[in-house]
C-alpha positions as CSV (number, residue, x, y, z in Angstrom):
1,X,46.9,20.7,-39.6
2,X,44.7,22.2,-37.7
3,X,40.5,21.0,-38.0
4,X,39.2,24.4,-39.6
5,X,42.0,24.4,-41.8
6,X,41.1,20.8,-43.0
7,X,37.5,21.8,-43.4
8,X,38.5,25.1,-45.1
9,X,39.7,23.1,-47.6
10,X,37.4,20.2,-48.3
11,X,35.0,23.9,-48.8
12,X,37.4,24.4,-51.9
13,X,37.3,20.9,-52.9
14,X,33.5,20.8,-53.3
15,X,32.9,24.3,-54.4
16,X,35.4,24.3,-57.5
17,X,33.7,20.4,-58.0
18,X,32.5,19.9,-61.9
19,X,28.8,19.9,-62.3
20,X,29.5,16.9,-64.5
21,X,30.7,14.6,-62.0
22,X,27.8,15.3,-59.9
23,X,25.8,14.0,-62.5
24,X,27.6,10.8,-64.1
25,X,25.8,8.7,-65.8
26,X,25.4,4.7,-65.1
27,X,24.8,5.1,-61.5
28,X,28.5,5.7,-60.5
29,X,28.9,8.4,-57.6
30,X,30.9,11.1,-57.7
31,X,34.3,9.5,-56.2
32,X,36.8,11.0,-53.6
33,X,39.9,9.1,-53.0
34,X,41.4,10.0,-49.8
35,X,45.4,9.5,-48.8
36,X,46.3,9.8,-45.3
37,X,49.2,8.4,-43.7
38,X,47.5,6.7,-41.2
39,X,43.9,6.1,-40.1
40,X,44.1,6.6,-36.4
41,X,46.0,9.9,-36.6
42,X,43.7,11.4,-39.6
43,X,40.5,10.2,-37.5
44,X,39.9,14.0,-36.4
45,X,40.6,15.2,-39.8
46,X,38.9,12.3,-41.5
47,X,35.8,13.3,-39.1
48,X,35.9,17.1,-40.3
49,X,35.9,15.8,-43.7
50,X,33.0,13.9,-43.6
51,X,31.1,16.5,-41.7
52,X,31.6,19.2,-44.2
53,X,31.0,17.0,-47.2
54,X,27.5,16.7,-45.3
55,X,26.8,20.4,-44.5
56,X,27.0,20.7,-48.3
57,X,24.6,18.4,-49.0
58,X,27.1,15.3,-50.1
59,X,26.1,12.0,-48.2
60,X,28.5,9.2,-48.4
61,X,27.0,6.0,-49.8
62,X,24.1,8.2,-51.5
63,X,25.5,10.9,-53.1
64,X,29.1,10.3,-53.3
65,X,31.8,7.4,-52.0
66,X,35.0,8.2,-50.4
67,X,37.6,5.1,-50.8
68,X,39.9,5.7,-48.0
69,X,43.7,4.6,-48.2
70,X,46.4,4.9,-45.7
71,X,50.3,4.7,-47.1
72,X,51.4,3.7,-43.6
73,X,54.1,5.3,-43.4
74,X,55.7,3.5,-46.8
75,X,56.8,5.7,-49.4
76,X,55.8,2.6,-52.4
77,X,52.4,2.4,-51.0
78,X,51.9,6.1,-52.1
79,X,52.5,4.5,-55.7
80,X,50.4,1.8,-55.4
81,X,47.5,3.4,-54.1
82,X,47.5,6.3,-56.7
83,X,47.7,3.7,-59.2
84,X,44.6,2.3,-57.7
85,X,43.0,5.7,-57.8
86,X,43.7,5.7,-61.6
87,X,42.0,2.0,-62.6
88,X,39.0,3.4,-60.2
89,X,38.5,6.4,-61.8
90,X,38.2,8.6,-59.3
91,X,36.9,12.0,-59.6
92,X,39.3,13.7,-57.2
93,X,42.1,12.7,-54.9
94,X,42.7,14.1,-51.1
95,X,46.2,13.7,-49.7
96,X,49.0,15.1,-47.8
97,X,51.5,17.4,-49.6
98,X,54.1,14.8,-49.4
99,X,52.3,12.4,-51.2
100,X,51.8,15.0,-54.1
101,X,55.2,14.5,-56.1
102,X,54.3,10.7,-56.8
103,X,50.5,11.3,-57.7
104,X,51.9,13.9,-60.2
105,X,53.9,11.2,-61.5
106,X,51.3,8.5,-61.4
107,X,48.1,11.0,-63.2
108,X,47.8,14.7,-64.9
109,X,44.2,14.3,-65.1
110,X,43.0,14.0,-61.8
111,X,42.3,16.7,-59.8
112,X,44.6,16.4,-56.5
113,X,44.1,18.2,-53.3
114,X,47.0,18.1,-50.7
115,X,45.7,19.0,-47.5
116,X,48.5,21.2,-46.1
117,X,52.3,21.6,-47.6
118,X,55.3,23.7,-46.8
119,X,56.2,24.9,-49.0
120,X,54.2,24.1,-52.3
121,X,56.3,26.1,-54.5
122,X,59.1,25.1,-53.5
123,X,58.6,21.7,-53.6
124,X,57.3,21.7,-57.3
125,X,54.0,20.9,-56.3
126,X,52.2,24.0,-58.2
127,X,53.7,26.3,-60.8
128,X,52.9,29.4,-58.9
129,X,50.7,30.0,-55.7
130,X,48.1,32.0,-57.1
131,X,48.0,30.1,-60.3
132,X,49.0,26.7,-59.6
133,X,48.0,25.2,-62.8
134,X,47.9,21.9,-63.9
135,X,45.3,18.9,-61.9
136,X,47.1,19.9,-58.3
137,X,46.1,22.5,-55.3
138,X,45.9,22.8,-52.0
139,X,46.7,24.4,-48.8
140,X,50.1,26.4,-48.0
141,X,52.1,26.6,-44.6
142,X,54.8,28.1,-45.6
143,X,57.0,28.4,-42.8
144,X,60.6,27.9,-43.7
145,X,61.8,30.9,-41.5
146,X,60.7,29.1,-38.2
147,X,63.5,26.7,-38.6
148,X,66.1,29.1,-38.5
149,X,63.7,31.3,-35.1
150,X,63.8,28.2,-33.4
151,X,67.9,27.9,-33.9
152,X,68.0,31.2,-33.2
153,X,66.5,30.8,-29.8
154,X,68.4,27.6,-28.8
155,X,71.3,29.8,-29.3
156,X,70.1,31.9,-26.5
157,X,69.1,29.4,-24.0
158,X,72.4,28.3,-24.5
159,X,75.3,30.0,-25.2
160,X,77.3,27.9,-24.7
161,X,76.2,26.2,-27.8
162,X,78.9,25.3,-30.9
163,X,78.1,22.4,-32.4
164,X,75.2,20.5,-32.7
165,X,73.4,17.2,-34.8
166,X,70.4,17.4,-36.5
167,X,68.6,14.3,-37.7
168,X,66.1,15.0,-40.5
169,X,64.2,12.7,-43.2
170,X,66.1,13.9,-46.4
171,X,63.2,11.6,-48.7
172,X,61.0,14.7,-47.3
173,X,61.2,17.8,-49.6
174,X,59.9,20.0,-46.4
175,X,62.2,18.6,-44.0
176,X,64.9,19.3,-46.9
177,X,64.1,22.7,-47.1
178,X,64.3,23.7,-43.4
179,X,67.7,22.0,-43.3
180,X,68.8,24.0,-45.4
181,X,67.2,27.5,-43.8
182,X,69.3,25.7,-40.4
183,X,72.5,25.6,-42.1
184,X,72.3,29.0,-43.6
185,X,71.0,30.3,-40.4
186,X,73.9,28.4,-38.4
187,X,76.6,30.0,-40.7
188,X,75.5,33.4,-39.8
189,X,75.8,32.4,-36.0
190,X,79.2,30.3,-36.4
191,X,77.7,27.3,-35.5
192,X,78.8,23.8,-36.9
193,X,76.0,21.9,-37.9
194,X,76.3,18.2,-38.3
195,X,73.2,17.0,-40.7
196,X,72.6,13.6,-40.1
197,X,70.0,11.8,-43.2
198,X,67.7,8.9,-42.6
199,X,65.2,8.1,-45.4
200,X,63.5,5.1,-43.6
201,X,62.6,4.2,-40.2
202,X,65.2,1.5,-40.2
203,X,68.3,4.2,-40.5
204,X,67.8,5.8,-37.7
205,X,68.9,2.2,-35.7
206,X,72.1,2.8,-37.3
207,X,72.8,6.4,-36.2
């Protein structure tokens, strides 16, 4: 996702922010809990964050905290973490879309973010795009088509082309969908397509 886009969003995080938390009482800040995947790779979006939160007047450490957690790569830290969230209370969570189906699983009260997703819809993550509905919003690539362009273009750099392998991580609901947009797309061009799942990094030393 590109920096804007990240900082387009943390606009709608603030904005649509309820005047309540801004105001708890006891002394407790107004709480974000950000998700990334990993900290080195979300250091330029984690960067953009921070610097909107402070052209709209939030300071970390004085006006609001920010706990920052990073799933790794591990699908059961995503679990673990938004159960965190929950026992800390925090006001709103930040993540990647991904992440989205197991925070819906793990809290209906807090209001969740997802930075950027695929296909939102889709994917269950919102009940409609212009009236998600429920704790849970965010950004929308949708992009699904591109799978099948890009097929569609290897075709033509090689005609030659018949039958090919795909590897894809079937545990992700985007990666899921383009498959299948490749194997409808692939029909329709009488190519045989041989889909080959991995749902950890440890299957694809077995392929």
């Amino acid at each position: 996702m590109k920096r804007r886009e990240f900082i387009t969003l943390l606009g709608g995080v603030t904005a649509g922010w309820p005047l309540a938390a801004r105001a708890q009482q006891g002394g407790k800040l107004p709480t974000i809990g950000l998700l990334g995947n990993d900290a080195a790779v979300w250091a330029a979006w984690t960067a953009a964050f921070m610097q909107r939160l402070r052209e709209l007047g939030w300071t970390e450490g004085r006006t609001v905290a920010v706990e920052y957690r990073w799933s790794e790569g591990r699908p059961e830290r995503v679990t673990e973490i938004a159960e965190e969230f929950v026992r800390l209370n925090v006001d709103v969570i930040v993540a990647y879309g991904t992440a989205v189906p197991t925070l819906k699983q793990v809290t209906s009260t807090i209001p969740t973010v997802f930075a950027v997703a695929i296909d939102p819809l889709g994917a269950g993550l919102v009940a409609s795009l212009a009236r998600p509905g429920g704790n849970v919003t965010g950004l929308s690539s949708t992009q699904l088509d591109l799978a099948g362009k890009r097929l569609e273009l290897l075709r033509e750099v090689v005609p030659s082309l018949h039958r090919f392998a795909i590897l894809f991580n079937a545990a992700n609901p985007p990666a899921a969908l383009e498959m299948q947009d490749v194997l409808k797309t692939a029909r329709g061009l009488g190519l045989e397509v041989a889909p080959l799942e991995i749902r950890r990094a440890e299957d694809v030393a077995t392929r």
